[in-house]
KOLTI-129751 format. One record per residue (C-alpha): residue number from 1; x, y, z. Coordinates in pm, 1 decimal. Layout:
! residues N
  timi        px        py        pz
   NUM         X         Y         Z
...
! end
This chain:
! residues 572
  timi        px        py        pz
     1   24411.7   15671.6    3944.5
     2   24192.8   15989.0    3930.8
     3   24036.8   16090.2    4244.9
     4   23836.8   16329.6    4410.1
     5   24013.9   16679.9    4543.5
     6   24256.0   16694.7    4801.1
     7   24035.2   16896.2    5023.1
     8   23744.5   16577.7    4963.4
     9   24017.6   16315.1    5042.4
    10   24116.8   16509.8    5375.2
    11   23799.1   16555.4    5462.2
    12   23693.4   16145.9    5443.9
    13   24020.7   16071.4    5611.3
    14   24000.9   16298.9    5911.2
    15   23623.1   16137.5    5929.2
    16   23789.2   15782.5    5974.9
    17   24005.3   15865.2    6209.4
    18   23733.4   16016.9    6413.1
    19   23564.1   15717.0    6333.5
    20   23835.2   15529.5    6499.7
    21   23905.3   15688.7    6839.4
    22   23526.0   15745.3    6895.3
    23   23398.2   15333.9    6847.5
    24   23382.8   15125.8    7184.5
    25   23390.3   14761.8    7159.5
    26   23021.0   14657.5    7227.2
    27   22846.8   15014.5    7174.8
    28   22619.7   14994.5    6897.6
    29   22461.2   15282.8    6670.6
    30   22148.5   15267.0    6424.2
    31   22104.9   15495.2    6158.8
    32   21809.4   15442.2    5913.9
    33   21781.9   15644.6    5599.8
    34   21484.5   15609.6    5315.3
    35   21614.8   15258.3    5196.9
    36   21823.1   15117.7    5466.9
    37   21886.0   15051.6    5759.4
    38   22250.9   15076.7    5910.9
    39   22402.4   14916.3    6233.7
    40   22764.1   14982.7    6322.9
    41   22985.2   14911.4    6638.9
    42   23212.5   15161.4    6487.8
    43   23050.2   15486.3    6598.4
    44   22764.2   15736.7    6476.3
    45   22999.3   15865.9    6206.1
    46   23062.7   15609.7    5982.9
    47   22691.5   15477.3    6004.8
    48   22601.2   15804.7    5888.5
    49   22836.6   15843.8    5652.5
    50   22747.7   15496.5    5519.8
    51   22408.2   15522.2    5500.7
    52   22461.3   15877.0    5300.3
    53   22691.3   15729.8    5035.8
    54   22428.1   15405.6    4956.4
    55   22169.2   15629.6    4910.9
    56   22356.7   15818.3    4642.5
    57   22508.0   15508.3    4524.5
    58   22174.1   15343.7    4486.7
    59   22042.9   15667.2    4336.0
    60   22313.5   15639.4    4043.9
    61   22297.1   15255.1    4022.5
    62   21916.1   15278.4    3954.6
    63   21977.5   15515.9    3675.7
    64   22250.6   15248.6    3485.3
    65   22045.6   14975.4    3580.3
    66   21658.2   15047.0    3647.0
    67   21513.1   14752.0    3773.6
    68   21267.9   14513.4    3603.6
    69   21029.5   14461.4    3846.6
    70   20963.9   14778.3    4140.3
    71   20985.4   14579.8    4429.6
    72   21266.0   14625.8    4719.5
    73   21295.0   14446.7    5003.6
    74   21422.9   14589.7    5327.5
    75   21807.8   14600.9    5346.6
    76   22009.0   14601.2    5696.0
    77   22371.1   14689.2    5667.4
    78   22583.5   14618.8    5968.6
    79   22911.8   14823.2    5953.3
    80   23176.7   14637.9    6183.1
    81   23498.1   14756.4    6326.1
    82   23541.3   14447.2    6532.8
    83   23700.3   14180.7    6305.2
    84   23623.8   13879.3    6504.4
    85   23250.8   13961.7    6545.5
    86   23239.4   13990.6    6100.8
    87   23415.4   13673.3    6079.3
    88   23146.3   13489.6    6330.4
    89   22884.6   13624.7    6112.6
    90   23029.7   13501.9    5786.6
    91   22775.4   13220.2    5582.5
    92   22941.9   12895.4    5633.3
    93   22894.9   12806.9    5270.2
    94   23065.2   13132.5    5153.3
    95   23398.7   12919.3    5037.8
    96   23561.0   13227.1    5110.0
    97   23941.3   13277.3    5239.0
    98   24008.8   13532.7    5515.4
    99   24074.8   13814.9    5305.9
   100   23701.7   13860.2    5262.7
   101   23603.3   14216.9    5367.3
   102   23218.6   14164.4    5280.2
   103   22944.3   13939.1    5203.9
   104   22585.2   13996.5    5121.4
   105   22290.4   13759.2    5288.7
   106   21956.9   13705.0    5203.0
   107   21626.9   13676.2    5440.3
   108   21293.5   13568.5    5401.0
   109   21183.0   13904.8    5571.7
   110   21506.4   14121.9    5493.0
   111   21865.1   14117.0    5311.1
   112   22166.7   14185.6    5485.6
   113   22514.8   14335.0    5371.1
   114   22791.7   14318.9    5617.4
   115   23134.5   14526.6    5570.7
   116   23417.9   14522.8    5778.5
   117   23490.4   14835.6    5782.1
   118   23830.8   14892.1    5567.5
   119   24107.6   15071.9    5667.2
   120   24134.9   15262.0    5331.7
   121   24042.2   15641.8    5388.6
   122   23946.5   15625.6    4997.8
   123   23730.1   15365.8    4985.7
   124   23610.4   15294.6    5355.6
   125   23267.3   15164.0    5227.6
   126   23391.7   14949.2    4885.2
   127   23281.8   14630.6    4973.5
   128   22914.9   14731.9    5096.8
   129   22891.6   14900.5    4767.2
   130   22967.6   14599.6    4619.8
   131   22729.8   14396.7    4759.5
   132   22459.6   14627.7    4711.1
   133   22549.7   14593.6    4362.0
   134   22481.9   14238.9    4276.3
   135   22150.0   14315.4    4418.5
   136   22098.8   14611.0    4190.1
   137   22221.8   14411.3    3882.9
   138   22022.6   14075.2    3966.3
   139   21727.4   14340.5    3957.4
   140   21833.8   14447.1    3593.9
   141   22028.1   14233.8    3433.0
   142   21973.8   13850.0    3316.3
   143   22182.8   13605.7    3472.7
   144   22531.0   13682.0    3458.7
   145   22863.3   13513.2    3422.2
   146   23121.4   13513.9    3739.6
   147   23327.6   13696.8    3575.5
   148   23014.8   13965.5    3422.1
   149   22884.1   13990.6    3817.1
   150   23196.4   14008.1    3996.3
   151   23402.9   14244.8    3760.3
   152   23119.1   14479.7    3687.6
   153   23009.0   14522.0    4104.1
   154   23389.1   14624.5    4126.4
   155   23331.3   14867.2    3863.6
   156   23042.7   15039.6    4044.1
   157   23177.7   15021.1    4359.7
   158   23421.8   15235.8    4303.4
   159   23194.8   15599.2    4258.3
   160   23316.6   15934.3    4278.3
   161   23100.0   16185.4    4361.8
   162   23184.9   16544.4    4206.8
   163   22908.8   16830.6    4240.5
   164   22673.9   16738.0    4025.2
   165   22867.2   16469.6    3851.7
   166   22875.3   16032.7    3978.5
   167   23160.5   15898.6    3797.7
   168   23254.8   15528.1    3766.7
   169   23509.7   15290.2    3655.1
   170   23869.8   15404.9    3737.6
   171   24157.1   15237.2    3730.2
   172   24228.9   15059.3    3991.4
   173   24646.7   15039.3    4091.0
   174   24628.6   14728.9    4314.5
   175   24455.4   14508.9    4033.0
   176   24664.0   14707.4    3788.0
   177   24932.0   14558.8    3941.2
   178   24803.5   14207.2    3986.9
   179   24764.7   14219.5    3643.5
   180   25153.0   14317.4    3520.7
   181   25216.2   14002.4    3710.0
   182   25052.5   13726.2    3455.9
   183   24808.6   13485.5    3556.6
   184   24769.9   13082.9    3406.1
   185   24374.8   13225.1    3396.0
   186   24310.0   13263.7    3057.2
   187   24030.9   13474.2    2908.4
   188   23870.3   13120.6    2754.4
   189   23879.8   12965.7    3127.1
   190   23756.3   13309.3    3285.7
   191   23450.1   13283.5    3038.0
   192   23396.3   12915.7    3185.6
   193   23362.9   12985.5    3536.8
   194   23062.9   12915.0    3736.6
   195   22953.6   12994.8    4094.9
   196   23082.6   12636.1    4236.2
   197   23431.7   12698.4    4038.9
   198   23739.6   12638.0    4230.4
   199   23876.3   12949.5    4139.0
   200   23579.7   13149.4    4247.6
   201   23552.3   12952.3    4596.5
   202   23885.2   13002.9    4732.3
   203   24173.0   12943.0    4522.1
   204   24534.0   13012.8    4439.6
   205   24367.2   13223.8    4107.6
   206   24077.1   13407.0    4304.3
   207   24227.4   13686.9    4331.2
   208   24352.6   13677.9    3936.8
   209   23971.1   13609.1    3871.4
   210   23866.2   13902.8    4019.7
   211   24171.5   14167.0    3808.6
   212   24096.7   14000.6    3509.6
   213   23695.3   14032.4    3530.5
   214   23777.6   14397.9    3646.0
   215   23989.6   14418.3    3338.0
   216   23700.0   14261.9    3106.2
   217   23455.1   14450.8    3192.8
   218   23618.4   14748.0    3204.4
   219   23777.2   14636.9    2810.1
   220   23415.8   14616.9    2695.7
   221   23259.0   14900.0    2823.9
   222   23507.7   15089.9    2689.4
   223   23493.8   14934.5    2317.3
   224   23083.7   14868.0    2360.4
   225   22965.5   15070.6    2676.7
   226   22676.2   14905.3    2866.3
   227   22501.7   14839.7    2557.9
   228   22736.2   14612.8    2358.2
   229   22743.9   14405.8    2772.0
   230   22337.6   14354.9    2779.9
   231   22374.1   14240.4    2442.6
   232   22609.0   13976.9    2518.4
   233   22423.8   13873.0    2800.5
   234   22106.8   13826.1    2594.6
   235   22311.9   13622.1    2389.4
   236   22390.7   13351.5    2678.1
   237   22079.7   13374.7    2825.2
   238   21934.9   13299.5    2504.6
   239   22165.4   12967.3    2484.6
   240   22442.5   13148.3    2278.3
   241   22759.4   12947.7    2376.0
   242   22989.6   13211.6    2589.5
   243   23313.8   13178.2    2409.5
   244   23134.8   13231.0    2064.7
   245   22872.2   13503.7    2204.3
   246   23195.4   13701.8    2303.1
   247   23383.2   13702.8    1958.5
   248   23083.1   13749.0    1783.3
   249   23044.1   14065.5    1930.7
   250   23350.8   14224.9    2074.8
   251   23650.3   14035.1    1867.6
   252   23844.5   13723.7    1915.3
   253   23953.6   13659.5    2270.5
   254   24340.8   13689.7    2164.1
   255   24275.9   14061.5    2056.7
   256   24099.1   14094.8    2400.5
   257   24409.8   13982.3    2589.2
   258   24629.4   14134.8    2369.9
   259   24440.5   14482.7    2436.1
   260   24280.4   14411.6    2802.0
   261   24543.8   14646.3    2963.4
   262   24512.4   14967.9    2708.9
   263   24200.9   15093.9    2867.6
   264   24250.8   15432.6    3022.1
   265   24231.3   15484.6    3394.7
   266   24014.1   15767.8    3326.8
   267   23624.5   15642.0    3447.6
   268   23413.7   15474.5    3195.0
   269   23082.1   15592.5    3311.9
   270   22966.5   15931.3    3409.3
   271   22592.9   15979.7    3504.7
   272   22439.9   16329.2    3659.9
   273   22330.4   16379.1    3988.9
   274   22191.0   16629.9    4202.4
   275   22457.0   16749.9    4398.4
   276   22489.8   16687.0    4764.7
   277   22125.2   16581.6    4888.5
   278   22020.3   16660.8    5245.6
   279   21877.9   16338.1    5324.9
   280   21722.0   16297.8    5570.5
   281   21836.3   16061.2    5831.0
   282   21727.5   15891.4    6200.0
   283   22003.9   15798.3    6469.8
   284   21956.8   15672.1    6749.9
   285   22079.0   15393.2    6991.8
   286   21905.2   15087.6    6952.7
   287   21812.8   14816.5    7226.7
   288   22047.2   14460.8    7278.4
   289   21721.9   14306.9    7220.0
   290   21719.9   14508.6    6874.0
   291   22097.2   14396.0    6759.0
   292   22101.2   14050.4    6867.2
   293   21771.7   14004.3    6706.5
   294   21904.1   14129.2    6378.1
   295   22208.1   13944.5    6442.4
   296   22023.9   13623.0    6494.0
   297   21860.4   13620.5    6217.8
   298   22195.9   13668.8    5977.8
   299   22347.6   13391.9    6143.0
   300   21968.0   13203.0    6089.9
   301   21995.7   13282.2    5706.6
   302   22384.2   13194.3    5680.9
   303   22315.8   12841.3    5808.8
   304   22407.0   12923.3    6143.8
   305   22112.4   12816.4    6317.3
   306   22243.0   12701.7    6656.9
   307   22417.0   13049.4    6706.0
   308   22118.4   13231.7    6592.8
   309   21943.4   13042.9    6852.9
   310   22200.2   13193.9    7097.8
   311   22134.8   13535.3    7010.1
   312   21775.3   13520.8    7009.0
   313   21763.3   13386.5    7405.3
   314   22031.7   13678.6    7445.3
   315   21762.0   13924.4    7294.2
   316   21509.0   13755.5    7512.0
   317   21691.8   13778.1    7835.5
   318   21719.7   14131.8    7738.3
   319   21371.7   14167.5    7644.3
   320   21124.1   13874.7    7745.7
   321   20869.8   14056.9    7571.3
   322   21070.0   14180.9    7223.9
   323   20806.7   14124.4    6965.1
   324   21082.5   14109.4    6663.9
   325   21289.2   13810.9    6839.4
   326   21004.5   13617.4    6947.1
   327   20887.7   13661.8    6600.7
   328   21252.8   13481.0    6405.3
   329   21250.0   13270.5    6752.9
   330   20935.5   13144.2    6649.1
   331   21055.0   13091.7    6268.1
   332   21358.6   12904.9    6421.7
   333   21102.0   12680.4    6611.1
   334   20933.0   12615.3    6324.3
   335   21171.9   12435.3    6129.5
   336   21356.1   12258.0    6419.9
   337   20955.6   12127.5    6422.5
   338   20896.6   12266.1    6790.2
   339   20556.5   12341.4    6755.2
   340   20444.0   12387.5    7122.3
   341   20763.6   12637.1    7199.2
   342   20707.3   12800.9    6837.8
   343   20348.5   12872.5    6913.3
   344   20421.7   13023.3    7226.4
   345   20629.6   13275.0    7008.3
   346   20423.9   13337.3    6717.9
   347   20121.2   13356.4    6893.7
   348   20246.3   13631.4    7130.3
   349   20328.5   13794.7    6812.0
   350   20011.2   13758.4    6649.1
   351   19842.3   13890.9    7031.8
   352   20030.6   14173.7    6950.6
   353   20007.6   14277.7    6595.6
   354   19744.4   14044.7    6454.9
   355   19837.0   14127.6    6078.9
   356   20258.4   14078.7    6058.3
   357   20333.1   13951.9    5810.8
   358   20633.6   13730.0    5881.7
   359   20406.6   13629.9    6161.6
   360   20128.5   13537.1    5978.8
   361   20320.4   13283.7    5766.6
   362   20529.1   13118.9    6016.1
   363   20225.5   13023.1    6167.4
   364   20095.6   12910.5    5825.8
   365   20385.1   12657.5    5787.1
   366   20379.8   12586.3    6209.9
   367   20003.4   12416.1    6114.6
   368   20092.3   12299.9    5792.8
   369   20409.1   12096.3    5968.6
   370   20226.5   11972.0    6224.4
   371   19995.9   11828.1    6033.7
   372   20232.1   11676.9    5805.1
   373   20390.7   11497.4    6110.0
   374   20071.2   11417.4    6185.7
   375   20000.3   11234.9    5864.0
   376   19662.5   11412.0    5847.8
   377   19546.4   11671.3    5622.6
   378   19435.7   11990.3    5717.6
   379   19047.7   12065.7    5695.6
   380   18888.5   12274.1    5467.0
   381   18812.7   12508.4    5693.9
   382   19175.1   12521.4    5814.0
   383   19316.0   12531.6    5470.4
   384   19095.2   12855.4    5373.1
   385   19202.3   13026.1    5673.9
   386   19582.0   12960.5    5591.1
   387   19557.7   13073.7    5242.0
   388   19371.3   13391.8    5365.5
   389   19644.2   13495.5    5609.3
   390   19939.1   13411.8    5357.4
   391   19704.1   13657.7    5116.1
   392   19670.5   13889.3    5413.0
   393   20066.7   13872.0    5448.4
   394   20169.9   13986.1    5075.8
   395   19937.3   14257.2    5038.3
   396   20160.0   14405.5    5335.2
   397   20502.7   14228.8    5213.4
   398   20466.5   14219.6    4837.2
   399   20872.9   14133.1    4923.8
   400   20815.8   13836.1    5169.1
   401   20911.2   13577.8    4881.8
   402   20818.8   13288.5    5106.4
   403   20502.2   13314.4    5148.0
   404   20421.6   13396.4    4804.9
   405   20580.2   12997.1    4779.1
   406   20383.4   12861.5    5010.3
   407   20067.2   13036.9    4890.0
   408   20149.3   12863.8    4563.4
   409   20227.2   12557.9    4689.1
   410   19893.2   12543.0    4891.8
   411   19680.3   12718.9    4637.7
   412   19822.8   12685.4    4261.2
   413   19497.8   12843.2    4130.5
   414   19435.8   13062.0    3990.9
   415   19744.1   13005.7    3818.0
   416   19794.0   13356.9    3674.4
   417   19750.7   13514.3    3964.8
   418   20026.4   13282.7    4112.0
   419   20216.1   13376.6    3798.0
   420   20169.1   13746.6    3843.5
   421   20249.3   13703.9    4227.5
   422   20564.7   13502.1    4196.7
   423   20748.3   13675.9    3866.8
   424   20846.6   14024.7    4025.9
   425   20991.0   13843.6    4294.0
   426   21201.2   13594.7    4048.6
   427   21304.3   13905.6    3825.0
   428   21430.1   14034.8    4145.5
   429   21652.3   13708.2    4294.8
   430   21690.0   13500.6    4060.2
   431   21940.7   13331.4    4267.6
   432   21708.7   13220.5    4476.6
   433   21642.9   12874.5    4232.7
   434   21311.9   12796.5    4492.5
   435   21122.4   13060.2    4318.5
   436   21170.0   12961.2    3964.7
   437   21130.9   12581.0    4039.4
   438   20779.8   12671.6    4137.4
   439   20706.9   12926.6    3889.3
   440   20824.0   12701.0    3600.0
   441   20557.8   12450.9    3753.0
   442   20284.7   12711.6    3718.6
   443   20395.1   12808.7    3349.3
   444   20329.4   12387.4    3292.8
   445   20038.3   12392.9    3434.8
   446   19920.5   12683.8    3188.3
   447   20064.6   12468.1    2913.6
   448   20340.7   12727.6    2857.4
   449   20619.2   12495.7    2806.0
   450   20871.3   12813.6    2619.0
   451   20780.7   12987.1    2947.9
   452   20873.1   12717.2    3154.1
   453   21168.1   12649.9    2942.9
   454   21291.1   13024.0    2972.0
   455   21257.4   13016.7    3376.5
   456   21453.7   12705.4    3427.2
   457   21723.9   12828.4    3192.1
   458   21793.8   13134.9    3449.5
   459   21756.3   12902.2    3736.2
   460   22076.7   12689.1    3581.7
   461   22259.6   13011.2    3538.0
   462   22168.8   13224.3    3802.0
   463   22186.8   12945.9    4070.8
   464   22480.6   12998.5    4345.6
   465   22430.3   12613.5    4454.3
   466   22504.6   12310.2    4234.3
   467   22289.0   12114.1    4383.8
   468   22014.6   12376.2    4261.1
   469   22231.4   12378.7    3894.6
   470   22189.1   12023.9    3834.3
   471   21860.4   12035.7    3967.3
   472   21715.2   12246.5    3689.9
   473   21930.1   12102.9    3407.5
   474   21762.8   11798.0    3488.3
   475   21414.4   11937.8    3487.8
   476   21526.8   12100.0    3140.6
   477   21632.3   11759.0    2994.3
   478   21294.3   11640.2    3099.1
   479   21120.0   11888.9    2963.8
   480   21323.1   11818.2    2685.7
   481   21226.2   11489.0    2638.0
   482   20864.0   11584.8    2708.3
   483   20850.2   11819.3    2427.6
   484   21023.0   11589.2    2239.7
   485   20713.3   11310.5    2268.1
   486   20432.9   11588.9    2237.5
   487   20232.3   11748.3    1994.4
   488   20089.5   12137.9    2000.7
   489   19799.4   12254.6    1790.4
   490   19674.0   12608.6    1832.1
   491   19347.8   12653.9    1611.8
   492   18943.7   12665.6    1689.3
   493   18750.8   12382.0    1883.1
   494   18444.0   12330.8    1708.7
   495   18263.0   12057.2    1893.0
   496   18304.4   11800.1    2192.2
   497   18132.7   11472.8    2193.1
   498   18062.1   11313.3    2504.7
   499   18077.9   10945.0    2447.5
   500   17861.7   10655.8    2705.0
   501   18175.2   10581.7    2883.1
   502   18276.9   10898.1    3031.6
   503   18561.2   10938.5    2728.3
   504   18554.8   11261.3    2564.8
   505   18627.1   11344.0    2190.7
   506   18718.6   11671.3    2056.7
   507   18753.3   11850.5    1671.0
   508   19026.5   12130.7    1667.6
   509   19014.8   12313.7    1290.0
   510   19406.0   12384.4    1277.7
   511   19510.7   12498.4     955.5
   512   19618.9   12324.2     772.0
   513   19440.3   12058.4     888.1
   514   19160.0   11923.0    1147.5
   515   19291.7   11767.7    1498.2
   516   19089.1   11497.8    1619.5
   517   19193.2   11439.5    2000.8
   518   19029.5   11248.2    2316.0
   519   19054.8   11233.1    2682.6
   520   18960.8   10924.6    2872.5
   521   18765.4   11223.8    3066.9
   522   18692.6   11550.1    3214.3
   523   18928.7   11469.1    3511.7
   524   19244.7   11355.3    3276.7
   525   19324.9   11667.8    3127.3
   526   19380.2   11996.4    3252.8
   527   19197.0   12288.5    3154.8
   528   19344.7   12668.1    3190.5
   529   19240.4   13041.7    3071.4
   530   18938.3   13085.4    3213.7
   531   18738.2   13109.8    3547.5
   532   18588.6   12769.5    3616.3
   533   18675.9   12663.4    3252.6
   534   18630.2   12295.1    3304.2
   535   18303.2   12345.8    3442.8
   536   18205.5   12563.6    3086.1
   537   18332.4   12304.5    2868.0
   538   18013.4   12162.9    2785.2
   539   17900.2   11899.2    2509.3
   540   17815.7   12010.8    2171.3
   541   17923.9   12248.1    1932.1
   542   18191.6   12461.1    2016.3
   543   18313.6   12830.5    1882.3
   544   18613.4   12870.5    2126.8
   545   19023.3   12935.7    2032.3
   546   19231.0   12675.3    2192.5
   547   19571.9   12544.5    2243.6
   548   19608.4   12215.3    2307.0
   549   19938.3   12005.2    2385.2
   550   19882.0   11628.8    2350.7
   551   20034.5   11271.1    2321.4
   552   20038.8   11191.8    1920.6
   553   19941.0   10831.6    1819.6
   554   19844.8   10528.4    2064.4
   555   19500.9   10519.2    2079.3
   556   19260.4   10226.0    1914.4
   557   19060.7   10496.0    1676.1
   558   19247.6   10554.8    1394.1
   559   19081.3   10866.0    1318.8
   560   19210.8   10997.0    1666.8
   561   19505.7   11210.6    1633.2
   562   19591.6   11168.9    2039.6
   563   19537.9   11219.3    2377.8
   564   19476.0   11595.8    2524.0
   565   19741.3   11635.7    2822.9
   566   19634.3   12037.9    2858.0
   567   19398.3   12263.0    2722.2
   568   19411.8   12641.3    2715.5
   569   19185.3   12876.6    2593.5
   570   19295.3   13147.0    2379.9
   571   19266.7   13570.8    2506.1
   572   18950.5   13667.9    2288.7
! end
């Protein structure tokens, strides 16, 4: 494998072992560069050190893979030397064995990346780097395969940095030798895994499944570079079967296996830098009431909540007054429904800093619970102020995905704004299946059922969960059938009549033909595309482009074509 200098790899080595002899066992170190934040009970060094390397990692990364939508949410790395305190932190639905040497966790206010610090002077920092780059790629890519997202994070986890020069994609000895071994995982199964696969969750081949995706990805960047990848995963995205998306553009699968080990171990990818940046960099030693905070709220996140709620009282005994803890206390309250202990919380917070934003919508859903439980509905007044705070909240948080739900939930119009709101932050995670469910929803209430159809699609194959996967193949079936038993016209409505019994009839000039459609009345149908549109849709003659989807057939007029489900008016 090709490596940096001597001098380089002497240098990084003597910093580990500094790294080593300098950690104590509960002494913690924070070191917060211009994109992360990194907490380490392994000494100043390697925080440093970390946070350095990211930044010039996510530098190069950004340049491969520029993201889709420009929104990043804050990102905590916690650097551990103490192997017992990373495997307490682990996600209990990881399905990972005890090999596992990193994982990365989302928030609703942050994403973490833990690392267990490796023992490898080469690559001290390999599994944070991979980590960060699933994020990167879920930013820039469209959903990927297993075997696309694990294989191609190991390829750019693996940078070497050489004046003014990142390069990427080595050879790597250890899977190199996996490989020369043989593995019953063939190339057709690889293509076939999914995120709830045996072999990806812990199993005799998981560490096969990870050579071999290496080994594929590596294979077709070197036949196809980066290009000939995207284009496959348009292909699947698109509905392209994998197996057949594959040989239609990189060869039959026996010529891959046949070939997958004559790649070189020279690096794939080279991308220019500039040099070694001074960046700049804050140290300093932060409170107990600071790390058990952040540690509370991993464990919170990881489906730990009952040790989260021991390190928040930790924090607190520490700090009775720490505004962060009391503020995830608070969120913890919330959904345990303990509404007179979570207000205590949140409404120190608020006391404090009236406008947080995490603050702002815990208390949101701490009023909307309890009057759920309540079985009463909130007053208008009530309702306006919520909305108005969750509002208030994103215009400081554009990141804080949750509330941008809950604001949708509450509020669904106007629905392009919700659209707008909630599609950076899909484009972003679209892992997280809670935001497409909803935004699908909005695209159907627009009447944009190819939208809707598009959304759910990277739901199914971005989703982590089955539960989630069957959830949106299910809504896709149904949407399906829907579109199935539905009509579209697209063309000019020329005139509404408004008939004695409330019923409403209305002439759409389609070519080639004139629609003739009816709603039993104004309240049956929705209307979208315009401010107030329902209101404007008056009686008369008419001079306004429309689509309309509708129910064919079933009414007693024979000259009526069918019933108007939605109505949307065309962009002048």
């Amino acid at each position: 494998m090709l490596r940096p200098s001597s001098l380089a790899l002497a240098g990084l080595a003597a910093a580990v072992l500094v790294w080593s002899s300098a950690s104590a066992a509960d002494s913690w170190v924070r070191v917060c560069s211009p994109h992360f934040e990194v907490l380490s009970d392994a000494g100043e060094a390697p925080a440093r050190e970390a946070a350095r390397r990211l930044e010039r990692v996510r530098g190069v990364l950004f340049r491969l893979f520029p993201p889709r939508e420009n929104i990043e949410r804050p990102i905590t790395l916690l650097v551990l030397e103490s192997r017992a305190r990373f495997s307490s932190l682990v996600p209990v639905d990881s399905g990972r064995g005890a090999g596992l040497a990193g994982f990365f966790q989302g928030g609703s206010e942050r994403d973490y990346a833990v690392l267990h610090l490796s023992p490898d002077p080469l690559r001290p920092f390999e599994a944070a780097e991979h980590e960060y780059a699933h994020l990167v790629l879920n930013a820039s890519l469209p959903a990927q395969p297993v075997w696309v997202a694990e294989g191609l994070a190991d390829v750019l986890s693996d940078v070497v940095f050489d004046g003014r020069e990142a390069r990427l994609g080595y050879g790597r000895p250890e899977y190199e030798a996996l490989l020369s071994e043989g593995s019953s995982l063939s190339l057709e199964r690889l293509l076939a895994v999914g995120y709830d696969s045996p072999e990806y969750r812990g199993h005799a081949e998981t560490k096969a499944l990870y050579a071999r995706s290496w080994a594929l990805v590596r294979w077709v960047i070197h036949r196809q570079g980066l290009r000939g990848l995207r284009s496959f995963l348009d292909a699947v995205v698109q509905g392209a079967e994998p197996v057949v998306a594959f040989s239609e553009r990189f060869g039959s699968l026996e010529e891959a296996e046949a070939t997958l080990s004559d790649v070189p171990v020279a690096p794939l990818l080279r991308v220019p830098v500039d040099g070694q940046p001074d960046l700049p960099l804050e140290a300093d030693v932060p409170t107990t009431a600071d790390v058990e905070q952040r540690l509370g709220d991993l464990l919170l996140h990881g489906g730990r909540p009952k040790a989260a709620q021991r390190q928040f009282e930790r924090a607190l005994e520490a700090d009775p007054d720490h505004v962060p803890t009391r503020n995830s206390f608070g969120g913890l309250l919330v959904r345990q429904g303990e509404w007179d202990a979570a207000r205590e919380h949140l409404g120190a917070v608020l006391a404090a800093q009236p406008d947080d934003p995490a603050a702002l919508l815990r208390d949101a859903r701490l009023r909307l619970g309890k009057a759920h439980e309540r079985g009463v509905a909130l007053a208008p007044g009530d309702e306006e102020e919520i909305v108005v705070h969750l509002e208030m909240a994103l215009s400081r948080a554009p990141h804080l995905y949750d509330a941008a739900l809950l604001l949708a939930h509450l509020r669904p119009e106007p629905v392009e704004e919700r659209i707008a709101l909630l599609t950076p932050l899909f484009e972003q995670q679209p892992d997280r299946s809670e935001i497409g469910q909803m935004l699908s929803g909005l695209y159907l209430k627009r009447g944009d059922i190819a939208a809707a159809r598009r959304v759910l699609e990277r739901v199914r194959d971005a989703a982590r969960d089955p539960a989630h996967r069957y959830l949106a193949r299910r809504q896709l079936a149904r949407l399906e059938a829907f579109s199935v038993v539905t009509a579209e016209v697209r063309g000019d409505l020329t005139f509404v009549a408004c008939l004695p019994d409330g019923s409403l009839r209305f002439t759409i000039v389609a070519d080639p033909r004139t629609v003739r459609l009816e709603a039993k009345s104004t309240r049956s149908f929705l209307v979208h595309g315009e401010e107030e549109a329902q209101a404007e849709l008056l009686c008369g003659e008419q001079d306004r482009a429309v689509v309309v989807r509708y129910a064919p057939g079933g009414g007693t007029d024979p000259e009526v074509d069918g019933a108007v489900l939605w109505m949307a008016f065309d962009e002048p």
